[in-house]
C-alpha positions as CSV (number, residue, x, y, z in Angstrom):
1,X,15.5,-7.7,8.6
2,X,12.9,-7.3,6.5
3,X,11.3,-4.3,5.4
4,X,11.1,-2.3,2.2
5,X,14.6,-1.8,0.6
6,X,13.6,-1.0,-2.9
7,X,10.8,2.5,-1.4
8,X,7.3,2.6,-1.3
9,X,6.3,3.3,-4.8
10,X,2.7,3.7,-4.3
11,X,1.2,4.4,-0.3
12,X,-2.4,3.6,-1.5
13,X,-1.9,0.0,-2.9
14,X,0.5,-0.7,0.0
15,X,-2.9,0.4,2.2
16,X,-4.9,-1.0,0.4
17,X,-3.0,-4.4,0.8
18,X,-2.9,-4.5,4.1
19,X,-6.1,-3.7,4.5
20,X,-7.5,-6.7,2.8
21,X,-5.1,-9.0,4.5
22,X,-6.8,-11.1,7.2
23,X,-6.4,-9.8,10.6
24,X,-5.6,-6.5,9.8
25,X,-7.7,-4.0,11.9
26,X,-5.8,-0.7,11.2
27,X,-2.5,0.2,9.2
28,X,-1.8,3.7,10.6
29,X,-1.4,4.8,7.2
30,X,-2.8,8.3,7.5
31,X,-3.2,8.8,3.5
32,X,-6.2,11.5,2.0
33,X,-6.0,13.9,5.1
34,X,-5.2,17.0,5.2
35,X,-1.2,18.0,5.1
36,X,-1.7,20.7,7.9
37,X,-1.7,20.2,11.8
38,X,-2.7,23.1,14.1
39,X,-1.8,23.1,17.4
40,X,-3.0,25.0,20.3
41,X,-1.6,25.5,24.2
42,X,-3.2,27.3,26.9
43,X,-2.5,30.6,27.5
């Protein structure tokens, strides 16, 4: 199966990659966002 065996060494290349391949609308690579989530419920 492929995949990546050897790691990621480098997320933004890998985007970047993808992103210039032909076809390719999104890679759902969230990279340069902010590392926090908040989350809110109703009461």
């Amino acid at each position: 199966m492929p995949g990546f065996p050897g790691g990621i060494n480098d997320l933004n290349v890998l985007a970047d990659t993808l992103a210039r391949r032909t076809g390719v609308m999104e890679t759902g690579l969230f990279l340069g966002m902010t590392p926090e989530v908040l989350v809110g419920r109703a009461p």
